[in-house]
N, C-alpha and C positions, 0 to 999 in steps of 0.2 A: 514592373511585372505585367503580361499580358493579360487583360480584362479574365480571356477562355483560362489562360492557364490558373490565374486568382482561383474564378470558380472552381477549377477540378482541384486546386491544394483547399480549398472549403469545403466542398464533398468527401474528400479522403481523408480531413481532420475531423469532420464528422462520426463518419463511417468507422471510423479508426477507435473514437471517441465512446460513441454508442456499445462497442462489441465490448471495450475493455470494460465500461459500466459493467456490461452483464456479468463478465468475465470475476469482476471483481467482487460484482454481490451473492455470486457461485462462490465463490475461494471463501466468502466471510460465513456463509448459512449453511453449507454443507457440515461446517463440524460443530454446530447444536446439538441435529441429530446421531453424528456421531458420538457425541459424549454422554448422550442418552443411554443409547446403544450400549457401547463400552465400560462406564463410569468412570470415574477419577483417574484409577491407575491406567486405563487401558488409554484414555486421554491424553495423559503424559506418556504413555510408550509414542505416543503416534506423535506429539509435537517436541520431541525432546530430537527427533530426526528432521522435522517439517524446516528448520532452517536452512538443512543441505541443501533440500526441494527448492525450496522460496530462491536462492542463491542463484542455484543454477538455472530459472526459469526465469529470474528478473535478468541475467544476462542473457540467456535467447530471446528474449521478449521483449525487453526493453533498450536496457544499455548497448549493448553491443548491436543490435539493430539502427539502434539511431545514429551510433558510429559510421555504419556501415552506409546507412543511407547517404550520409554526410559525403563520403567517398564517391558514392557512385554519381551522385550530383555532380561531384566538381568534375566530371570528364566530360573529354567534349563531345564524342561522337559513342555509338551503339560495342563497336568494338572496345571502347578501351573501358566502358563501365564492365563487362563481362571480362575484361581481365583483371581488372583489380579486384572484384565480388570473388574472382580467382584466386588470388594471392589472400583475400581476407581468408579465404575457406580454407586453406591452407595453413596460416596461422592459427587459425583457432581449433582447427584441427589438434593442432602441435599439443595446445593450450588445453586443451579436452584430453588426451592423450594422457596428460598428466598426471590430471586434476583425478582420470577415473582411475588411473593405479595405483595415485597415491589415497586413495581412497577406499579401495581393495585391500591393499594391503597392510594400511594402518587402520582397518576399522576397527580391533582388535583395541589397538590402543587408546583408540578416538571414543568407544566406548566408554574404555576405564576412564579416563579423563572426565567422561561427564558422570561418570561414579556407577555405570551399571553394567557390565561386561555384555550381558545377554544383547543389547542392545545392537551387538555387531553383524550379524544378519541383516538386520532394516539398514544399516549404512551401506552394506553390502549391496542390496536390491536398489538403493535411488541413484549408488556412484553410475548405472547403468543408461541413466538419460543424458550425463553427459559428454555419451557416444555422440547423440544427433542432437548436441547442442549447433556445432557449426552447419550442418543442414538447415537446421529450421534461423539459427539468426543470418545464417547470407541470404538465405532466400527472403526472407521478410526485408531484411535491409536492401536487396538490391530493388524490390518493388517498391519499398518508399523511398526512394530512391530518387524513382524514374514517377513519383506523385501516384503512386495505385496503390490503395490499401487494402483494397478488398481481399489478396491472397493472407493478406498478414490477418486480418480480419476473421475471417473463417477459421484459419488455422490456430487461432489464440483460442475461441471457441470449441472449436473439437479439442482442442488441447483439456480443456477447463471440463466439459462434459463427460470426456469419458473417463477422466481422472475420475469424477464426484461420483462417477456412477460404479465405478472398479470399490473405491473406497466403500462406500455404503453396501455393495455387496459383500464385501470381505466382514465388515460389520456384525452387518445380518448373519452371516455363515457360522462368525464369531461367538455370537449367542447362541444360533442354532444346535451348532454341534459343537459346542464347550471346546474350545481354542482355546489353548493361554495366550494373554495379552502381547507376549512376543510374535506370535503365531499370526495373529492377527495385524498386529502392527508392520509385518513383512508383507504380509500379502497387500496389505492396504498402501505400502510406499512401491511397491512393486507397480502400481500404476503410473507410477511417475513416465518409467521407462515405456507403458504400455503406449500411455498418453502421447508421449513424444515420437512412437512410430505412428498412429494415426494422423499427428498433426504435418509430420512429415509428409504425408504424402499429397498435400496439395504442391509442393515445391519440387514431385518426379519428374515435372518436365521440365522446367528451371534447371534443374543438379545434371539431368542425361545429358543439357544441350553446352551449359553453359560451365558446369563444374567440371563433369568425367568426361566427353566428347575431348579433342585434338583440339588444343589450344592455337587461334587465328593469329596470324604476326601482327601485331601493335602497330598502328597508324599512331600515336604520338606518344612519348617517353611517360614511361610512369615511376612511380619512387621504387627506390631498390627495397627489396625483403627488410635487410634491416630497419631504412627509415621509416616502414612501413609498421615493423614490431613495434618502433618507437612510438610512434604515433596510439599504436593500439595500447600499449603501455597505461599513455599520459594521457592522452584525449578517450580512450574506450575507457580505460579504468576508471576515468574520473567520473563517466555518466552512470557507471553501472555499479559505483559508490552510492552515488547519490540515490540510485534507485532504489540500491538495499537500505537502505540507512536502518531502516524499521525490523528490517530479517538480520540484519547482523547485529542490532540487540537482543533479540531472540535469541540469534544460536551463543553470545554471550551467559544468558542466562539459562542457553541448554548444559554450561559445562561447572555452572558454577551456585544456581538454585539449590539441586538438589543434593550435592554436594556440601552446602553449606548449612543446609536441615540439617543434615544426617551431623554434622559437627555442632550443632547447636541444641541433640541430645535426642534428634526423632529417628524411632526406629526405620530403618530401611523402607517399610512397604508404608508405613506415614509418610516419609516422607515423599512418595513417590503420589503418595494421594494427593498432598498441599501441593506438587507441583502441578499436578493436572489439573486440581481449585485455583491457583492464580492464571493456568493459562485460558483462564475461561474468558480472560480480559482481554487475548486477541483476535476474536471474532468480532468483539462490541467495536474494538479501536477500528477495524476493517470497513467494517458499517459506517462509523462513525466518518471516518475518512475521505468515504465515498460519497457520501452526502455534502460533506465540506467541501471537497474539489471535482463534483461535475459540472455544476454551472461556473462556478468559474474559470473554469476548461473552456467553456465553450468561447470565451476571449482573447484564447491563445492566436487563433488565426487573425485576427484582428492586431492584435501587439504583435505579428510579424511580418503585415502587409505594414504598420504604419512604418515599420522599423524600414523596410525596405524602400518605402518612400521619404525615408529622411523626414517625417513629420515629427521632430521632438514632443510638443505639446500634446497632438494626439495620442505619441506613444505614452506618456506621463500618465494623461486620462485612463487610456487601458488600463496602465501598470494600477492606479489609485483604482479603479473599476473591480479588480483580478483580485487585491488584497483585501481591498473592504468584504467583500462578497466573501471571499474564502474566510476570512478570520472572525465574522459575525457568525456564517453557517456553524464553524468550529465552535465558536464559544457556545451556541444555542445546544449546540447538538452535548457539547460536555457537561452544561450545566442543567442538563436535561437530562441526559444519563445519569448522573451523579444521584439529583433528585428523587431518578425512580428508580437504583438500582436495588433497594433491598426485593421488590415487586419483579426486576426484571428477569433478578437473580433465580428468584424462586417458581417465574414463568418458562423460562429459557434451560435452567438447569435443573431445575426439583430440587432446590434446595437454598440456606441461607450462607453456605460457609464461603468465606472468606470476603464478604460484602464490601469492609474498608480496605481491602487489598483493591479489589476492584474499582471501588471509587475514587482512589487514590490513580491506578495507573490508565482508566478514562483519563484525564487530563493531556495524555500523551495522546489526542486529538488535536487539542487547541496548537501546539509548537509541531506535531509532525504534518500539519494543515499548515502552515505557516512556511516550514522548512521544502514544503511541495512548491508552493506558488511563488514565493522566491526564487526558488532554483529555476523555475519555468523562465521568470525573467532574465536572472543570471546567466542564463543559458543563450538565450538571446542574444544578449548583449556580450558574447564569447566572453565573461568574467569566470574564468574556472579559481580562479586561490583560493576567492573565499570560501567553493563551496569544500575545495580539499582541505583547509584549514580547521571548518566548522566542524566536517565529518570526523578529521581525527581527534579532534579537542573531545567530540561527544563519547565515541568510541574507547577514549583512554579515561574520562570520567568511568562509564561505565565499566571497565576492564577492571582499574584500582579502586573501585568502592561498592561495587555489587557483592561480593564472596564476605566483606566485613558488615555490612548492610542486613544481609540474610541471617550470618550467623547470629546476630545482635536482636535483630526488629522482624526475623520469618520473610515470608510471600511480603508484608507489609512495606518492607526494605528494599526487595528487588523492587515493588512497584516506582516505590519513589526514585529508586535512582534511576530507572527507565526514563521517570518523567523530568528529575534535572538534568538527565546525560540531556535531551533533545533539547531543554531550555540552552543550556550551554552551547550545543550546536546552533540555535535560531539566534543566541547573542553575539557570538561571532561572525555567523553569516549577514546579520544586519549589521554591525560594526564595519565588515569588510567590505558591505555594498558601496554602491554610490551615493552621495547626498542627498539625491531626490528619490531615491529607494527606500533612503532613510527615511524623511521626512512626509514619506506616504501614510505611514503607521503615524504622526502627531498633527497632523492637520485638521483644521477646523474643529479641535474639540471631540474627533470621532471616537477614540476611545476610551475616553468619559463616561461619554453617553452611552457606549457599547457596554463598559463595566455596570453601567448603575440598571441599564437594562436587563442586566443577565439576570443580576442577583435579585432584583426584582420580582424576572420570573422564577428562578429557583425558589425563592421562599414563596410565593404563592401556589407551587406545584407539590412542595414538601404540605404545606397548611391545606394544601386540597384532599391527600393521597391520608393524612391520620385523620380529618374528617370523614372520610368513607370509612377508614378502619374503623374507627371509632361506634358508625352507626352502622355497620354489619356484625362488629364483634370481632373479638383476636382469633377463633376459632376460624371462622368462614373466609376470616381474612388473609387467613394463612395457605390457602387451600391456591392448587394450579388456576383453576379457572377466575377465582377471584383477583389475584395474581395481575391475570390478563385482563381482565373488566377494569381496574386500577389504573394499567400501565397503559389504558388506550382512554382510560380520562385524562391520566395526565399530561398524556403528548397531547393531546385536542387543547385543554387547559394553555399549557406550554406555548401553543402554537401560537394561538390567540391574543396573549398576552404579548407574547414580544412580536409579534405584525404588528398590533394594536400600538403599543410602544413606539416600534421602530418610525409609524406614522405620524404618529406626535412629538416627535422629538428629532423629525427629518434627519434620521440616521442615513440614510441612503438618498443620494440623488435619482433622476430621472435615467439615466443611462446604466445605472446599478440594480434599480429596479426591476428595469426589464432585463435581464441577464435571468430573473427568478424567474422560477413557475407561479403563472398568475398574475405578475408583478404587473404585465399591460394592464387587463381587465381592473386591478386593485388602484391602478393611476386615473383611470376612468371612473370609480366608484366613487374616490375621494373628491376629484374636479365637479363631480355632479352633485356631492354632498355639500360642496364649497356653496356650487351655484343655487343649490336650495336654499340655505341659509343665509344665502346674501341681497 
């Protein structure tokens, strides 16, 4: 690969990189304040539909973009990428066409099924984005495509922006002028579709020239319609699998949560409350996520220049670089949350209910951080079985033991099977990797020392956080503000402890290091500490 061209796929893995951060700490913090805003039930009206959204936006966004790009790459000259970004548009055209009727007309049903009829409005309002789903993923896929992210970039952004800010208005309006929570929950998925005509419109002149414009006669043969379905089938379906993994346990649990209260003896509007108390746990996972896999992200371009230069060894390094770093962040960041969720609980929500649901289904950090950076390499290395293997193994855990879970154990129940459906999925998918995939996770003792480090700092974060209670008082200690005075000892506590840790017990090498924020400066800090003391 040419030196110029390396750089410009570094700059637009960047660039690419940077926006979806933002993109993605918008999508986690936005519904704080709205379940401030709202309360419990009005919280569940809005995330009991948020997995149609999540679906249909991880395939314009993700999956089917990276499909797409995939295509437009393998052609050889300017003409034949704009006919087949052609024939994509078209197909998923077909595919959207479907999706939004059958989603019109069974919302009715799709309602009942998640046990609340009124619910069919808000299903009704989000089938509507995906009208311009195949707009926004051909356009973003043919410019990554062709190594420019910047359209797909921008447009992920407005995408994410004017949703939060549509949302939060309908909110606001909601309490203002006394809405009932359906009322509200319409208007506020009503933005999906709002969203997706703004973000569309970076792609006007892409779509006039290259989509609707008189189709050029082809300079060299491309796959027929159908082989072409095929492909979007097996190859699109399988990335934009792997992208939901996390929103298609969600809308699992949209159909089968609160339905299985209501069978386990809570009245209707209880149980629409505890549904909106356990979904308080995917905002923190969202965060939690995000933290886990941006620096390790930033390695990807690196594990696909070595890949393209045939460097096994290197690529291995990456690969052990990619997993340590992501599965330390995850483990730090889970047994961190855990540590301070009764504080975070009551900083973040105003209140303490359902604390062991949530510290329970945190843990689907540590496996859905795990099941990201995997697949990153999987991907790479074109190994798709495993990841279709893994997904459905998780998938059908959670399908056959969520609804007996709930009725059985509450919120408590769904959490946990949230968190073995993705153990399940990350054991298969490591079973089905490669050997040296495999053997990244047991080298050198790493997670050992990554376990004994955790729990270390977990119990010194929990022994820190009843000490301050202790000497403010249960009263003061219960209050928002103290809350937040707690929950910013403990992360600093937290922090310190397992940096401090990870340094003495050379968890990380010098190329792992720096991948962290700071990690340079803290490699310098300790070599001068070396050379003082020696």
């Amino acid at each position: 690969m040419p030196k110029d061209h390396l750089n410009t796929v570094f700059k637009g893995a960047l660039i690419l990189s940077i926006s979806s951060l933002v993109a993605k700490i918008l999508s986690a913090v936005y519904r704080i304040p709205l379940q401030n805003m709202v309360g419990n039930t009005g919280f569940y009206v809005y995330q009991q539909i948020y997995p149609l959204y999540g679906i249909g936006m991880t395939f314009a966004l993700n999956g089917f973009p990276n499909f797409i790009s995939k295509l437009v790459a393998e052609q050889p000259d300017e003409t034949s990428k704009s006919l087949i970004a052609r024939r994509a548009f078209h197909i998923l055209s077909g595919l959207s066409l479907v999706v939004f009727f059958g989603l019109q007309l069974g919302a009715t049903w799709i309602a009942a099924h998640m046990g609340d009829v009124n619910l069919a409005p808000i299903i009704s309002a989000v089938a509507w984005m995906f009208v311009f789903m195949p707009w926004l993923a051909t356009g973003r896929g043919y410019y990554q495509g062709k190594f420019l992210m910047g359209p797909t970039a921008v447009s992920q952004l407005i995408e994410q922006v004017v949703r939060v800010a549509i949302i939060i208005m309908a909110a606001y309006f909601s309490v203002r002028l006394g809405w009932d929570n359906y009322r509200m929950g319409t208007w506020a998925m009503s933005s999906a579709p709002l969203a997706a005509i703004c973000s569309s419109l970076i792609f006007t002149a892409f779509g006039l020239r290259y989509l609707l414009a008189p189709a050029p006669a082809p300079t060299h043969p491309l796959p027929s319609h159908r082989k072409l379905t095929k492909r979007f089938v097996i190859e699109g379906g399988t990335l934009c699998l792997v992208a939901a993994v996390v929103i298609l346990l969600q809308l699992v649990d949209s159909f089968t949560v609160m339905r299985g209260l209501v069978h386990q003896g809570q009245l209707p509007e209880v149980a629409k409350a505890l549904k909106g108390v356990y979904d308080r746990g995917q905002p923190l996972v969202q965060l939690g996520l995000v933290v886990a896999t941006a620096f390790s992200a930033t390695l990807l371009p690196a594990l696909t220049d070595a890949l393209a230069k045939r460097q096994p060894i290197e690529f291995k390094r990456q690969t052990q670089a990619m997993v340590h770093v992501s599965l330390a962040l995850s483990m730090a960041a889970t047994v961190g949350l855990v540590a301070l969720m009764p504080q975070i609980n009551r900083l973040l929500f105003g209140s303490l209910e359902g604390t062991t649901a949530l510290r329970i289904y945190i843990i689907s950090i540590l496996f859905a951080a795990l099941i990201t950076t995997y697949t990153s390499v999987l991907q790479s290395l074109n190994e798709y079985t495993a990841m279709i293997i893994s997904i459905i193994a998780g998938l059908a855990t959670k399908v056959l033991a969520n609804y007996i879970f709930v009725v059985h154990y509450g919120i408590n129940g769904a959490s946990a099977v949230t968190v073995l459906s993705l153990a399940v999925m990350f054991a298969v998918m490591w079973l089905g990797s490669p050997e040296d995939l495999q053997q990244v996770l047991l080298e050198s003792g790493y997670l050992i020392k990554l376990l004994a480090l955790s729990a270390v700092m977990g119990i010194v974060v929990i022994l820190s956080c009843h000490q301050i209670t202790a000497l403010v008082g249960p009263i003061l200690a219960n209050t928002r503000g103290m809350a937040g005075i707690i929950t910013v000892i403990g992360v600093l506590i937290g922090v310190l402890v397992f940096v401090a840790g990870a340094v003495y017990a050379r968890l990380f090498t010098i190329r792992e290091w720096l991948v962290l924020p700071y990690g340079k400066r803290l490699i310098k800090a300790v070599a001068k500490g070396k050379e003082h003391h020696s």
